[in-house]
TORLUMSE-830199 format. One record per residue (C-alpha): chain; x, y, z. Coordinates in steps of 0.5 Angstrom, whole numbers, always signed. Example, Ala and Ser with C-alpha at 12.3 -4.5 7.8 and 13.67 -1.06 7.14 Angstrom:
<nodes>
+---+-------+-------+-------+
! c !  east ! north !    up !
+---+-------+-------+-------+
! A !   +25 !    -9 !   +16 !
! A !   +27 !    -2 !   +14 !
+---+-------+-------+-------+
</nodes>
This chain:
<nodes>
+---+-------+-------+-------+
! c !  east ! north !    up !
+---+-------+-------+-------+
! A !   +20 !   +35 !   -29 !
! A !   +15 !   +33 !   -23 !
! A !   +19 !   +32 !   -16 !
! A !   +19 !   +24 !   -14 !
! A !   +15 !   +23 !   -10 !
! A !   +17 !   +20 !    -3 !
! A !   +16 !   +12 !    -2 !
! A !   +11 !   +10 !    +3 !
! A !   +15 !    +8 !   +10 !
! A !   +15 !    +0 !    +9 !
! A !   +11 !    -3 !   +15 !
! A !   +12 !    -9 !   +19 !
! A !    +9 !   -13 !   +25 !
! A !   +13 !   -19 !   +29 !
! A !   +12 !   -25 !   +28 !
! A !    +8 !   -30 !   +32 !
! A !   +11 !   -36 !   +37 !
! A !   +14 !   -41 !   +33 !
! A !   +13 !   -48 !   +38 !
! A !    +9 !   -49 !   +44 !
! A !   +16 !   -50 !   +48 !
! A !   +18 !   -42 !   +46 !
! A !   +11 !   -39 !   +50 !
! A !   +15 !   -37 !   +56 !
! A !   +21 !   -33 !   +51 !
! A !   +16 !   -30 !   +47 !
! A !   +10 !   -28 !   +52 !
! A !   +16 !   -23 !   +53 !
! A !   +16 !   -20 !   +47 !
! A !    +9 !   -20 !   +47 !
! A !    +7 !   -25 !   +43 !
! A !    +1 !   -29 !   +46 !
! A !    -6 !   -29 !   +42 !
! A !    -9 !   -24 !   +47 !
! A !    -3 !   -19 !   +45 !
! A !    -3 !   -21 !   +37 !
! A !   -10 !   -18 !   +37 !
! A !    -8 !   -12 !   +41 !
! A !    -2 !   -11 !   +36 !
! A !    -6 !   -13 !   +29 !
! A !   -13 !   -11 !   +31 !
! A !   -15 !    -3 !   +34 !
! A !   -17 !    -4 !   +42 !
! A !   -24 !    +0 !   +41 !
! A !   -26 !    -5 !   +35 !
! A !   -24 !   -11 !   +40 !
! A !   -29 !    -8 !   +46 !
! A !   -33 !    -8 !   +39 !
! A !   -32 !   -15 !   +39 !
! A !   -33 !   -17 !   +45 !
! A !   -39 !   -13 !   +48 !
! A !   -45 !   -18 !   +50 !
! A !   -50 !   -14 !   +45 !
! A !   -44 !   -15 !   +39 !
! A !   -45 !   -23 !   +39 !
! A !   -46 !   -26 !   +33 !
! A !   -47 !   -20 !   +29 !
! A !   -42 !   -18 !   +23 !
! A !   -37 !   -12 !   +23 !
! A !   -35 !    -9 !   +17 !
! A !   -28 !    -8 !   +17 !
! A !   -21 !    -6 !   +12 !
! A !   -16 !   -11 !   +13 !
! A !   -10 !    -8 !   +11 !
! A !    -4 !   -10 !    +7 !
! A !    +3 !   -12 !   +11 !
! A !    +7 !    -8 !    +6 !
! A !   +14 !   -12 !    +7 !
! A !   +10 !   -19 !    +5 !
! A !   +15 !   -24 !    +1 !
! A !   +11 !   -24 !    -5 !
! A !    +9 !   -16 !    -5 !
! A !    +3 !   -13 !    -4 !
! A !    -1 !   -17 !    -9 !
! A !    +1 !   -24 !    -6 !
! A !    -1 !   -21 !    +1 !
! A !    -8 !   -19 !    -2 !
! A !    -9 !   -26 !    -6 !
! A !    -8 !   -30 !    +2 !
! A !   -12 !   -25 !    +5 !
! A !   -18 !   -27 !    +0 !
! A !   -16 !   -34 !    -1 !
! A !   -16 !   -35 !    +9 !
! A !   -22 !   -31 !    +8 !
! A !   -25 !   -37 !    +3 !
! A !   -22 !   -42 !    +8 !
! A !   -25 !   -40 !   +14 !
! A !   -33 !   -39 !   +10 !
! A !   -32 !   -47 !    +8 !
! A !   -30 !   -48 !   +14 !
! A !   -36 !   -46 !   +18 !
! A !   -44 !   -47 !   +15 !
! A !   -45 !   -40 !   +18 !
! A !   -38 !   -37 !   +16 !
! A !   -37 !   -29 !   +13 !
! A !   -40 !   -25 !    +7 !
! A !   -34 !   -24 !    +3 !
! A !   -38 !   -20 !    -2 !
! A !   -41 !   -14 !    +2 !
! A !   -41 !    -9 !    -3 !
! A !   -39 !   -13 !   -10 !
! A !   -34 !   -13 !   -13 !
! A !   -35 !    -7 !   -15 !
! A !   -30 !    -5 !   -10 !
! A !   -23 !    -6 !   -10 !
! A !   -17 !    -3 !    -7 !
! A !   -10 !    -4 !    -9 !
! A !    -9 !    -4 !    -1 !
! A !   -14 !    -6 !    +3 !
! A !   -18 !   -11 !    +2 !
! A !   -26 !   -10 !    +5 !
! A !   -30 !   -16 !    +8 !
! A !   -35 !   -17 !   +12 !
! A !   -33 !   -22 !   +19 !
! A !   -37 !   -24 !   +25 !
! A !   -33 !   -24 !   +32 !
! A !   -29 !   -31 !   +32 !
! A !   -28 !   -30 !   +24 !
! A !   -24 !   -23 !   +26 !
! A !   -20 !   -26 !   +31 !
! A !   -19 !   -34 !   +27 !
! A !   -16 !   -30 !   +20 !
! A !   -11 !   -26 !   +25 !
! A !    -9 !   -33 !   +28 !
! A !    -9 !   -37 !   +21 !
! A !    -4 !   -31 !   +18 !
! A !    +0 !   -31 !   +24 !
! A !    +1 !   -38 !   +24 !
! A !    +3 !   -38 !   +17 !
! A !    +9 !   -32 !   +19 !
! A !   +11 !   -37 !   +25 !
! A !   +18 !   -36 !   +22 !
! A !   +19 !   -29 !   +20 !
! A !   +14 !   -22 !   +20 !
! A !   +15 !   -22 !   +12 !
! A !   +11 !   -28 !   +12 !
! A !    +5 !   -24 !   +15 !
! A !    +0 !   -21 !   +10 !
! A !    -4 !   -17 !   +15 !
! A !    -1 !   -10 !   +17 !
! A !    -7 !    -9 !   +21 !
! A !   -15 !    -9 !   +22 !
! A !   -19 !    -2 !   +22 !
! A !   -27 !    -1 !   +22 !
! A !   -30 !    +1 !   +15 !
! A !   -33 !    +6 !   +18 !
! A !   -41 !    +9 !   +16 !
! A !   -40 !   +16 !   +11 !
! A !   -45 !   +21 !   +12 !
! A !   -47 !   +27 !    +7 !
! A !   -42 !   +34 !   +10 !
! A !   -48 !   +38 !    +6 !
! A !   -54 !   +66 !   -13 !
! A !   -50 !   +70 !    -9 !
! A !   -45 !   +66 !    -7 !
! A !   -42 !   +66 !   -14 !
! A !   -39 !   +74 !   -12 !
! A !   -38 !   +73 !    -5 !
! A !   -32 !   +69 !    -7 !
! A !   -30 !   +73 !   -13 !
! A !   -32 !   +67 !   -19 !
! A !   -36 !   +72 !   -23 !
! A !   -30 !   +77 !   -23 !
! A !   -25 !   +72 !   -25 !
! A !   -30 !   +70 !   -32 !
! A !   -30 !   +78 !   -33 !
! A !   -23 !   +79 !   -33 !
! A !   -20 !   +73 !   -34 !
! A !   -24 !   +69 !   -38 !
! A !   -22 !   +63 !   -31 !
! A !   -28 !   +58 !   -34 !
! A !   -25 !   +52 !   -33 !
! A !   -24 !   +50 !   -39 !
! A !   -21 !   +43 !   -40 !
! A !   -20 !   +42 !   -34 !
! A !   -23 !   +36 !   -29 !
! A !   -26 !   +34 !   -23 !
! A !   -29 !   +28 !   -20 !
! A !   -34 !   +29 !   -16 !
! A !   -34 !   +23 !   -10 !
! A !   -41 !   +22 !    -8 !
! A !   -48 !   +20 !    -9 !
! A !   -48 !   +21 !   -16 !
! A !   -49 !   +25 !   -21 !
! A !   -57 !   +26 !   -24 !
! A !   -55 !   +26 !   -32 !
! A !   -61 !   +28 !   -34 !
! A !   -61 !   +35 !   -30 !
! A !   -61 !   +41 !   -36 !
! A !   -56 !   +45 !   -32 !
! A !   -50 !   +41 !   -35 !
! A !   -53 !   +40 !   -42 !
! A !   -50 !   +47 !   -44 !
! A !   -42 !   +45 !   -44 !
! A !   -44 !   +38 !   -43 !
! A !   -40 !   +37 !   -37 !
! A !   -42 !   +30 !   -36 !
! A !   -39 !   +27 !   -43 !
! A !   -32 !   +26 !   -42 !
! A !   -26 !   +23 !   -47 !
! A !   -23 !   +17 !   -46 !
! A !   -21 !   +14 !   -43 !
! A !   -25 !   +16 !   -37 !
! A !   -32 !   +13 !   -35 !
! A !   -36 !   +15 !   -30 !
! A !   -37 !    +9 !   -24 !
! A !   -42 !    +6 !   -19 !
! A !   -37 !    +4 !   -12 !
! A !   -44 !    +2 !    -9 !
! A !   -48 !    -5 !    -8 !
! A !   -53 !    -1 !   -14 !
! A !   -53 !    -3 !   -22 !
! A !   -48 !    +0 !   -25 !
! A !   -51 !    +8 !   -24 !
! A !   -47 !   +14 !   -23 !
! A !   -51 !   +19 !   -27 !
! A !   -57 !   +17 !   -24 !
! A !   -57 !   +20 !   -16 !
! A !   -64 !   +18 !   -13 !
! A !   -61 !   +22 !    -6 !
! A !   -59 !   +29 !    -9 !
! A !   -53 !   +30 !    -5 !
! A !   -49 !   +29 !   -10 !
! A !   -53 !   +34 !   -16 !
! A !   -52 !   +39 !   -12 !
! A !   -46 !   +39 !   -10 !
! A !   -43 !   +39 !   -17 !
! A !   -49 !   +44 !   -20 !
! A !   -44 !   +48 !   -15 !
! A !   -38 !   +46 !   -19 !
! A !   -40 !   +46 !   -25 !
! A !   -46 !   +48 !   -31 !
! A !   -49 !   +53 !   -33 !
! A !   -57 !   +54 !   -34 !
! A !   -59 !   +62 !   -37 !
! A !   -65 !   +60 !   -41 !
! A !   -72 !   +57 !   -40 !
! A !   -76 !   +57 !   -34 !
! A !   -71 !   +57 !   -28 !
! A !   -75 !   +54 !   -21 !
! A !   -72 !   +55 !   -14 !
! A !   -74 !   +53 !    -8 !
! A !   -71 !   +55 !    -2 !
! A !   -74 !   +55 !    +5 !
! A !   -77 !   +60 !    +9 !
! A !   -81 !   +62 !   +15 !
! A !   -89 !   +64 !   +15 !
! A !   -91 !   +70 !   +19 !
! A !   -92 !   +65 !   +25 !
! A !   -84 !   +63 !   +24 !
! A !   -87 !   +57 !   +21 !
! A !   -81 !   +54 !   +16 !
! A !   -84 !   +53 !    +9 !
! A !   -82 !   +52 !    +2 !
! A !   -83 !   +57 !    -3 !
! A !   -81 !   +57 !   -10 !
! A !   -78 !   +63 !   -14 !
! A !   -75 !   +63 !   -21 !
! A !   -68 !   +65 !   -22 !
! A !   -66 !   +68 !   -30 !
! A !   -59 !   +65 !   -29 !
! A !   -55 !   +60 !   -25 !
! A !   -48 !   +58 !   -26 !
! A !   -42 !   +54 !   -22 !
! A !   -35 !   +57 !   -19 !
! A !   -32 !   +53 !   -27 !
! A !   -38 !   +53 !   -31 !
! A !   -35 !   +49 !   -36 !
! A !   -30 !   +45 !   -32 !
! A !   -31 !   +37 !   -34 !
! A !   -35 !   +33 !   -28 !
! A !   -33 !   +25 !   -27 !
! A !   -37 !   +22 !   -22 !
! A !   -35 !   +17 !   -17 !
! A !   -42 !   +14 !   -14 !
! A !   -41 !   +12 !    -7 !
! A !   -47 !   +14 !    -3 !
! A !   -54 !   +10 !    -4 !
! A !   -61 !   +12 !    -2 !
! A !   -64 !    +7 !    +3 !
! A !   -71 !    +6 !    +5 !
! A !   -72 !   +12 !    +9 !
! A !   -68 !   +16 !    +4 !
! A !   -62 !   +17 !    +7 !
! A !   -55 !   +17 !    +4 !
! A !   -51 !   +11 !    +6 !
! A !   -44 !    +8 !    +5 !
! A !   -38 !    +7 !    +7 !
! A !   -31 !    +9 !    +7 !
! A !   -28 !    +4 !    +3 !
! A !   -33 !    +6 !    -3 !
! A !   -29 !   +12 !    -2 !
! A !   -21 !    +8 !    -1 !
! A !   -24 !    +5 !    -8 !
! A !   -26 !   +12 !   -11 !
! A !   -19 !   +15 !   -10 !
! A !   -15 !    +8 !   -13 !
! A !   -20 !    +9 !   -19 !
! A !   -17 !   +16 !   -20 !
! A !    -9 !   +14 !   -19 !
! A !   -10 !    +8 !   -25 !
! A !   -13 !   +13 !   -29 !
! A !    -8 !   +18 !   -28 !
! A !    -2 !   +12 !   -28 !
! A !    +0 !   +14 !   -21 !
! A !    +2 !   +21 !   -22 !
! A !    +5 !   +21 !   -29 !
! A !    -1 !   +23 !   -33 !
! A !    -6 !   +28 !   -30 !
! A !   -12 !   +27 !   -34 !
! A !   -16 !   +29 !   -27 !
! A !   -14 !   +35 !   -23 !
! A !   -19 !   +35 !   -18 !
! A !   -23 !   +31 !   -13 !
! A !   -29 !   +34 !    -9 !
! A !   -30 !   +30 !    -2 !
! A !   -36 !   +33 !    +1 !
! A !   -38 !   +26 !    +5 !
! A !   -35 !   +24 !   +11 !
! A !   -34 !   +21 !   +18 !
! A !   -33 !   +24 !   +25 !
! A !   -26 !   +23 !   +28 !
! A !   -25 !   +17 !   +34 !
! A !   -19 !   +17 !   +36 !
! A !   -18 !   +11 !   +39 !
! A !   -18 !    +9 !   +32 !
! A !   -13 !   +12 !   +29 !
! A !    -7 !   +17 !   +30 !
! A !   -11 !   +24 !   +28 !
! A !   -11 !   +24 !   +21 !
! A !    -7 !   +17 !   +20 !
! A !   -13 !   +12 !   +17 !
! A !   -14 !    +9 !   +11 !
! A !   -18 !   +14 !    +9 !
! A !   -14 !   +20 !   +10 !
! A !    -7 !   +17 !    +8 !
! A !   -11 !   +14 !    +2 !
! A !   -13 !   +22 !    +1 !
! A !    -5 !   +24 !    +2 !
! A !    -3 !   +19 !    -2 !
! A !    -7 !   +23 !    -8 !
! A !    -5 !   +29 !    -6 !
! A !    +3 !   +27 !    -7 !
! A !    +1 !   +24 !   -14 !
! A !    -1 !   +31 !   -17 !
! A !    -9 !   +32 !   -15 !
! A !   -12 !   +37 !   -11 !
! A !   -17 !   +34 !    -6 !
! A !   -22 !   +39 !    -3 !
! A !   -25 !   +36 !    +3 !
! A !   -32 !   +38 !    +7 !
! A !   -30 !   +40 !   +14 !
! A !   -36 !   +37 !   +17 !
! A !   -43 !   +39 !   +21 !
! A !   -41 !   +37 !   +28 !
! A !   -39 !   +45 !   +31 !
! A !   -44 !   +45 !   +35 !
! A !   -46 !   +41 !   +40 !
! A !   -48 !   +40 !   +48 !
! A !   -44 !   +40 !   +54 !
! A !   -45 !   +40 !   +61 !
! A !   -47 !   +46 !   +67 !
! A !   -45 !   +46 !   +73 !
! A !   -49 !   +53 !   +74 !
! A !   -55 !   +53 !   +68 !
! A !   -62 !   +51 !   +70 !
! A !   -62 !   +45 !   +65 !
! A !   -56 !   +39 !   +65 !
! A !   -54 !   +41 !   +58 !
! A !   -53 !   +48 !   +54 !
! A !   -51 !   +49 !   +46 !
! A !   -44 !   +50 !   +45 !
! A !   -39 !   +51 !   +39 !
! A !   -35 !   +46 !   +40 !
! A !   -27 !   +44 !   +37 !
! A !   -24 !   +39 !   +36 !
! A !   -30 !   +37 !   +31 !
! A !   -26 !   +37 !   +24 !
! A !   -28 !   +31 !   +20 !
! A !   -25 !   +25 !   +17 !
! A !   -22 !   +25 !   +12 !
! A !   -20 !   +33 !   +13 !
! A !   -16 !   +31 !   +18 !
! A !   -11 !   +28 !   +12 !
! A !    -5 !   +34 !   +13 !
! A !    -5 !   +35 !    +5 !
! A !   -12 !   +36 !    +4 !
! A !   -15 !   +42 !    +3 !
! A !   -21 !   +42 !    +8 !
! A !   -27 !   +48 !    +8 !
! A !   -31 !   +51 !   +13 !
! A !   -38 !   +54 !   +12 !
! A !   -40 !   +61 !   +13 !
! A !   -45 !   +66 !   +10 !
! A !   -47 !   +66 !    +3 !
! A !   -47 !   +73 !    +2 !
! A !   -45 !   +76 !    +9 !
! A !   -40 !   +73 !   +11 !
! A !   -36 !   +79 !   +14 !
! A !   -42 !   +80 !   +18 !
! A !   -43 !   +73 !   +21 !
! A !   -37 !   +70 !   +21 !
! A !   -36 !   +62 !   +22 !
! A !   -43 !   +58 !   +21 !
! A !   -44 !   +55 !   +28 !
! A !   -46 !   +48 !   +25 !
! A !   -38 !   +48 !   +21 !
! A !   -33 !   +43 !   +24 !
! A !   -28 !   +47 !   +28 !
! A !   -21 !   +46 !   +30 !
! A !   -15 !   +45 !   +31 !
! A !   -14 !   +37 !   +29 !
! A !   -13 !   +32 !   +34 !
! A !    -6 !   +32 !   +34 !
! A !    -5 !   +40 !   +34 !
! A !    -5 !   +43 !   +27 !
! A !    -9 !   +48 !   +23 !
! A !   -15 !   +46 !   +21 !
! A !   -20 !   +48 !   +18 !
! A !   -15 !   +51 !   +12 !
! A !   -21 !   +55 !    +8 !
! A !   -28 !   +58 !   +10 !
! A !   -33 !   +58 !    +4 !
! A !   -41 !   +60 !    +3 !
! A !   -44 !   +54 !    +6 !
! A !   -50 !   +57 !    +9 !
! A !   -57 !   +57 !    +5 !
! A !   -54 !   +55 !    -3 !
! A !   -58 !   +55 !    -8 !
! A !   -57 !   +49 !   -14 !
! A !   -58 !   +44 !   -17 !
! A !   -64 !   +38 !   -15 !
! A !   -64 !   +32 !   -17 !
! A !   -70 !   +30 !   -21 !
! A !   -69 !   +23 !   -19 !
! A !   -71 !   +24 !   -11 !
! A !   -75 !   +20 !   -10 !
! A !   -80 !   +26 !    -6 !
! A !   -88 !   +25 !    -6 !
! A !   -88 !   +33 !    -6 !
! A !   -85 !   +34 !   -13 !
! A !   -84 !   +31 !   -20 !
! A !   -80 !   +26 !   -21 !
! A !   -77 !   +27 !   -27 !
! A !   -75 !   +35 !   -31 !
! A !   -79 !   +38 !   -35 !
! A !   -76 !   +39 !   -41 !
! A !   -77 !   +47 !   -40 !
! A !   -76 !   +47 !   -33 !
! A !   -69 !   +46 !   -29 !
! A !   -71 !   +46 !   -22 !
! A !   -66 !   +48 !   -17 !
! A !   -67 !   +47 !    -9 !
! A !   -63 !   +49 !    -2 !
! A !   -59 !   +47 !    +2 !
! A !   -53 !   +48 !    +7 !
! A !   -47 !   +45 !   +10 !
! A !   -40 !   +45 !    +9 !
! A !   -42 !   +40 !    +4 !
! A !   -44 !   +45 !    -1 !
! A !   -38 !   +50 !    +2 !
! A !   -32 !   +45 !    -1 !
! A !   -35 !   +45 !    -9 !
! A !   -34 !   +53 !    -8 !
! A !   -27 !   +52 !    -7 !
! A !   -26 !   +46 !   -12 !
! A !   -30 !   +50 !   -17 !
! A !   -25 !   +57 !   -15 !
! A !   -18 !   +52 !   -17 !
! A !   -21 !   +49 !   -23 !
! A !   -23 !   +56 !   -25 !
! A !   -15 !   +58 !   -23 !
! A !   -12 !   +52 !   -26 !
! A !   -16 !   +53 !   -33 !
! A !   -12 !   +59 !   -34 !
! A !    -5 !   +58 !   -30 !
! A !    -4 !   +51 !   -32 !
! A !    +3 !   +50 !   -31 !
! A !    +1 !   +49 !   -23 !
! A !    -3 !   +43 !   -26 !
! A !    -1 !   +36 !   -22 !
! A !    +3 !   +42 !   -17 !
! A !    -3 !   +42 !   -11 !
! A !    +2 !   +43 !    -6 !
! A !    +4 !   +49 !    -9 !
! A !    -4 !   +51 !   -11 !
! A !    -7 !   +50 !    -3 !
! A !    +0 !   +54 !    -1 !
! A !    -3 !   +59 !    -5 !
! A !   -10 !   +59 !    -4 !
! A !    -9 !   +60 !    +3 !
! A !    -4 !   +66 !    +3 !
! A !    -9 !   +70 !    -1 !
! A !   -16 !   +68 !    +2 !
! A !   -20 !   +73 !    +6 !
! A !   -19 !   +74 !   +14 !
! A !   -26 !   +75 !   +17 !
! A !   -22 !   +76 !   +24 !
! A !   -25 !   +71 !   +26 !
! A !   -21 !   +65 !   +31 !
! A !   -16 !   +62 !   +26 !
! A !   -19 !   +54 !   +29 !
! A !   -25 !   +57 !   +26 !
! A !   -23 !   +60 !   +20 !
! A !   -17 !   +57 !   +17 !
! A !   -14 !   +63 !   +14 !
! A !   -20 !   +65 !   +12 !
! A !   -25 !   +66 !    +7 !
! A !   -22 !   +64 !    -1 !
! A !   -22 !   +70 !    -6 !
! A !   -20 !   +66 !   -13 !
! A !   -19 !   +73 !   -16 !
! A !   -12 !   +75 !   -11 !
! A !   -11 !   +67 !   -13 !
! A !   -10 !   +69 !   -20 !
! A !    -7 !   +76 !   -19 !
! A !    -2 !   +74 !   -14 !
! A !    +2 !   +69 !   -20 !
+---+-------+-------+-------+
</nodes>
């Protein structure tokens, strides 16, 4: 029988003044109207608020639910929605409610787009309806919803794939990971093999973006090729890569190449994709980390909070960089919503992020500024203590060349180790996404050609470890819906580089030790 899992803490918030004659009494408590926005509101999104520049503009926000509301969760959620129609009617320049459809939804949180004096007159209408006591509050708190951005073969061998599909058979048979990103291009021949993308009810791919309803259709290629790491195969036909590399001149240039086979860590592994990445018009992937939050409930209602594992894993190569004047290290939504997941039976891989190197002051160089590593770069949400968070090193070197310099590096805001693995990040080849809208390559796949292209980031070291524990999971199935246990053992069997523990972790992942070590 699986442990039960721990009852999130109950929060709650003091109540408002009851009557004008109670001012004094309760300006002791901390009460008055400039205090409650300090209480319910983070100070870093006040300053936001009250910054010249900032009038009149929206902000994207996550208003999170009081817990202890009388009613519950639910009733909480309805009163939030119902004040924020109360405010749009009562104002002709009122806020959008509907930012990015209704496509995303949470059980927890609702998402909302408000302008400065919205914000603050939702906090005032809540309070004033919870005069009498705190349970009447619906409003735990107000958090930013904060912009993602992407945290983006040899490598097969450097991590022991190939060795464990020759000696155990480790292929990832029916085992299945969501893919938390910019979607997944359907048409892409290098998941045709074993049809990762056909999924048995009652899974269904879903679309968290502002987008039709699109999640096989990845017009950024993020997402494609992050799971072309996970899972797929494509051994016949014309395999074209293109990856980068510099002329005679040290000019950077493209240069294609043909593979004879190209395979994921799990090549037969089941891929769900949750799109929560958009192209905008520059081209880039765009989002928000309530896409994600509504992500993740998506996969706990298809688990039934834990009491079916019908998805395994998730893959979260997409993220932001840690404030800490927002939240306690490792404490926002996001990363309790990752926890929270992690306590119900699935694995969580997590991309360390790309922010390792940087700028810092010199008393003593020529110039103002000189590159540095930097610490204390671990993204959201691999801040969540419970996530498996990865590092990037060589693809086939990494003995040699240790910690990529982009890889975030620890240790957490509050002090712990991360990151917890290190992977091969650096120049991967994989899957492109026949639907990048790129001038300089055909839109569509050739029905005899399956392009694949480079690229490098932790973003492409975090499938290599989702791939390694679906391929485990696939033949040592009683640690199925036991992820605790699985990061324990992936972190006592990886690989020491020698490298600092804030850069490596516990070192680069090793899935044949894994296996072997049960």
């Amino acid at each position: 029988m699986r442990r039960p899992r721990p009852k999130r803490r109950v929060r709650t918030r003091a109540a408002a003044p009851a009557t004008a004659e109670s001012r004094d009494a309760n300006s002791k408590r901390g009460f008055l109207p400039e205090v409650l926005d300090r209480t319910v509101i983070a100070i870093p999104l006040l300053r936001q608020l009250d910054h010249p520049k900032r009038k009149g503009q929206p902000f994207d926000v996550v208003i999170d639910m009081n817990l202890d509301f009388d009613g519950g969760r639910d009733a909480a959620r309805k009163r939030v929605r119902q004040m924020i129609k109360t405010l749009v009617r009562r104002r002709q320049t009122g806020p959008r409610t509907e930012r990015v459809g209704p496509k995303v939804e949470s059980e927890q949180y609702v998402f909302a787009t408000l302008d400065r004096d919205a914000i603050r007159d939702l906090v005032r209408m809540d309070a004033h309806a919870g005069e009498a006591r705190p349970t009447e509050r619906a409003i735990y708190h107000i958090w930013p919803d904060f912009p993602l951005k992407r945290l983006i073969n040899k490598s097969i061998s450097t991590v022991k794939a190939n060795a464990a599909h020759n000696a155990f058979a480790a292929f990832g048979d029916d085992i299945i990971w969501a893919v938390v990103d910019s979607g997944i291009d359907g048409t892409h021949p290098h998941f045709r093999k074993y049809q990762n993308l056909d999924l048995p009810r009652p899974l269904k791919h879903r679309d968290f973006t502002s987008a039709s309803e699109a999640p096989l259709v990845d017009e950024y290629g993020h997402g494609t090729h992050v799971a072309g790491i996970i899972a797929g195969e494509m051994t016949g036909g014309k395999i074209v890569a293109t990856a980068r590399h510099r002329d005679e001149k040290g000019r950077p240039t493209n240069v294609a190449t043909t593979l004879p086979a190209i395979a994921g860590m799990a090549p037969r592994t089941k891929l769900l994709s949750l799109k929560v990445l958009d192209k905008d018009g520059r081209g880039n992937g765009t989002g928000r980390a309530s896409r994600i939050i509504a992500a993740l409930e998506y996969i706990q209602r298809l688990n039934g909070d834990g009491r079916r594992i019908l998805i395994q894993g998730v893959n979260l190569s997409v993220g932001y960089d840690f404030e800490p004047e927002w939240f306690a290290c490792g404490q926002s939504p996001l990363c309790v919503e990752v926890n929270r997941l992690v306590k119900s039976g699935v694995v969580v891989v997590v991309a360390a992020g790309n922010s390792g190197y940087g700028f810092v002051e010199s008393t003593t160089a020529d110039t103002d500024r000189v590159a540095a590593g930097l610490d204390l770069t671990i993204n959201d949400p691999g801040n969540a203590d419970l996530a498996i968070t990865v590092g990037s090193t060589h693809r086939d070197m990494p003995h040699i060349y240790g910690v990529s310099y982009f890889s975030s590096k620890g240790p957490t805001g509050d002090g712990r180790m991360k990151p917890d693995l290190l992977a091969p990040g650096e120049k991967i080849i994989s899957c492109d996404s026949g639907q990048r809208d790129d001038a300089s390559r055909r839109p569509q796949h050739d029905a005899a050609v399956a392009r694949y292209r480079e690229d490098s980031g932790t973003s492409m070291a975090a499938p290599h470890v989702s791939g390694v524990i679906a391929s485990f999971l696939s033949i040592r199935r009683e640690f199925i819906g036991h992820p605790e246990e699985v990061k324990q053992i992936f972190l006592s069997t990886a690989t020491d580089l020698h490298r600092a523990p804030y850069f490596q972790g516990r070192g680069l992942v090793d899935v044949m030790r894994a296996i072997q070590s049960i």
